[in-house]
C-alpha positions in Angstrom: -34.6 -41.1 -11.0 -35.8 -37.7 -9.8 -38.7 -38.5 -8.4 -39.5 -39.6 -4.8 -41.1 -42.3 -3.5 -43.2 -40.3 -1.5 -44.4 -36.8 -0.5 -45.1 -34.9 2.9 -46.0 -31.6 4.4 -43.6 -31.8 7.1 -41.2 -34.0 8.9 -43.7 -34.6 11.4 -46.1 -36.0 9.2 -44.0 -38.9 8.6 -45.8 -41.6 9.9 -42.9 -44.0 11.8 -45.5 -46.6 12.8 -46.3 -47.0 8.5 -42.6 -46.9 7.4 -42.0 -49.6 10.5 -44.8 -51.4 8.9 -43.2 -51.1 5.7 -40.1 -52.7 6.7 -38.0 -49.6 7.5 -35.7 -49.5 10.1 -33.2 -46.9 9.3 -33.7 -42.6 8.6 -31.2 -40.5 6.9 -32.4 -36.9 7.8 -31.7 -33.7 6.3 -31.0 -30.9 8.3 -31.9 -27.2 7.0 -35.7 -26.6 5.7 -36.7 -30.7 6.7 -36.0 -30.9 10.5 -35.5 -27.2 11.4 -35.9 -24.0 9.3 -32.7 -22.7 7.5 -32.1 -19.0 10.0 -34.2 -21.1 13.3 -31.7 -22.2 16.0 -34.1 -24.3 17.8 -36.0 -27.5 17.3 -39.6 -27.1 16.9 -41.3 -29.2 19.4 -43.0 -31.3 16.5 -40.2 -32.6 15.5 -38.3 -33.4 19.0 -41.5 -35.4 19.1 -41.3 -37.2 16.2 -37.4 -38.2 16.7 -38.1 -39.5 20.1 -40.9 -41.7 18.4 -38.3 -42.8 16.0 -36.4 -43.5 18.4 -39.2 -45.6 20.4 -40.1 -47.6 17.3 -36.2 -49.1 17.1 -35.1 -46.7 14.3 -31.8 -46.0 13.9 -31.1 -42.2 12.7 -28.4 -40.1 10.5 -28.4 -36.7 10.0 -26.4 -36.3 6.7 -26.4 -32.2 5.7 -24.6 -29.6 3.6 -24.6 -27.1 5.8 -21.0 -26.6 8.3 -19.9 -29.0 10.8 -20.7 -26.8 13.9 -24.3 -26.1 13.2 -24.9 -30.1 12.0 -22.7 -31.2 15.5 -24.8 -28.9 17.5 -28.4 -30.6 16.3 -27.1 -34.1 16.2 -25.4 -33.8 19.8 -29.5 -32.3 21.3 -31.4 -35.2 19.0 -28.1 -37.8 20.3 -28.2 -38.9 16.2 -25.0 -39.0 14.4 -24.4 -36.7 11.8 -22.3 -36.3 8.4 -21.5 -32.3 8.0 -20.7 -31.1 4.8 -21.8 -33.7 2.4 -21.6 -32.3 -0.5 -25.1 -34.0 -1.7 -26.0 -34.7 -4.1 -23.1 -36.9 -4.4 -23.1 -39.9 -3.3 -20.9 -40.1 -0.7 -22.1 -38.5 3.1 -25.2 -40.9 2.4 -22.9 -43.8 1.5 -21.2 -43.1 4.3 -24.7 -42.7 6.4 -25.8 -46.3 5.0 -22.6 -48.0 6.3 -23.0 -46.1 10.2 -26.7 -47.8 9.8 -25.2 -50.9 9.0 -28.4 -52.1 7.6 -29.7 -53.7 4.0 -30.9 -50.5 1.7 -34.0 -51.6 1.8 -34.6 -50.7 5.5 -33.4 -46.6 5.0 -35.6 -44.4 3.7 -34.2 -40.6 3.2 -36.2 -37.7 3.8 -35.6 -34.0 2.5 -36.5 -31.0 1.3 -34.8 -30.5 -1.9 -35.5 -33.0 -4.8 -31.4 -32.3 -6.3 -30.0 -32.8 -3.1 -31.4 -35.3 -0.7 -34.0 -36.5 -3.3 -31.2 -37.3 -6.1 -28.1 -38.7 -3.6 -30.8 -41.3 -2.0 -31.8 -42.5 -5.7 -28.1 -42.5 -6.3 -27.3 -44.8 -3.2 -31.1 -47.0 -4.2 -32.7 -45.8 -1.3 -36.5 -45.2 -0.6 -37.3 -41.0 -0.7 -39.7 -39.0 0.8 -39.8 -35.3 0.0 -40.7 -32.6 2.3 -42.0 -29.2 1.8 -39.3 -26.8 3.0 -40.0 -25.6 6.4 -39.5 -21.7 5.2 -38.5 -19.7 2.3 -35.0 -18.6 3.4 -32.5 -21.0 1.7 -29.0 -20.8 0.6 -28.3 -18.9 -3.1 -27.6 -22.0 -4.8 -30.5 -23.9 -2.9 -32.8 -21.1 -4.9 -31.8 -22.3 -8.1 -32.9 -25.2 -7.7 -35.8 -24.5 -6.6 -36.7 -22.8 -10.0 -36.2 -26.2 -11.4 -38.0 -28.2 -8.9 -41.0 -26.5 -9.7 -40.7 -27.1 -13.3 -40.2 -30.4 -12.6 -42.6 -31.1 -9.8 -45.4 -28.5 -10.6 -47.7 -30.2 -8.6 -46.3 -31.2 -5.6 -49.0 -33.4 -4.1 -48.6 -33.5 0.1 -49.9 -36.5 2.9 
């Protein structure tokens, strides 16, 4: 249950063409620490990049975050994505909510995220493919460095693509 289906460096290193070839058709993207670090107010041109080939290989895109609804509105509106603020993962229900704006069968959305007991654990809720990211920096919430502490216990060895 807390594992994910897969591992990456980055957001960038997601391949699209492989997940297309996998069947995927749908992305429910985490904000802080996965597509942009937690204090950076800009989009690092790696992952403009990769959103745009998203976009160019038919995927449809949520941004579904935790953090507050001007900083999520502010990113969705540049990468013109829709976005769930304040989702509370990992309940359940911003990525329910992101799997009925997709309007696709589970099996298509794959979620990708930086924190195993957020976006890790509210995809494997909602049975949806995972793919865990390193965290783009340090910096993180207080709560978010918590967890952590008991990601690494769990995931000691966090192998990377």
């Amino acid at each position: 249950m807390f594992g994910p289906d897969r591992y990456v460096t980055r957001l960038a290193t997601v391949a699209i063409e492989e997940l297309r070839g996998q069947g995927f058709r749908g992305l429910i993207v985490d904000l802080d620490n996965t597509l942009m670090g937690f204090r950076q107010t800009e989009l690092e041109a790696d992952h403009l990049d990769w959103v745009a080939r998203a976009h160019d290989h038919g995927f449809r895109m949520v941004m579904v975050s935790n953090n507050f609804t001007e900083r999520v509105t502010g990113i969705a509106r540049q990468l013109d994505i829709p976005c769930i603020p304040n989702a509370l993962k990992p309940l359940p229900f911003g990525v329910m909510r992101a799997i009925r704006m997709l309007d696709m069968p589970r099996k298509q959305i794959a979620v990708v995220g930086d924190q195993l007991f957020t976006d890790v654990l509210s995809g494997k809720l909602c049975g949806l493919y995972t793919i865990l990211t390193e965290p783009i920096e340090a910096k993180d919430f207080p709560i978010t460095k918590i967890f952590r502490f008991f990601e690494r216990l769990m995931l000691p060895d966090r192998p990377s693509s």
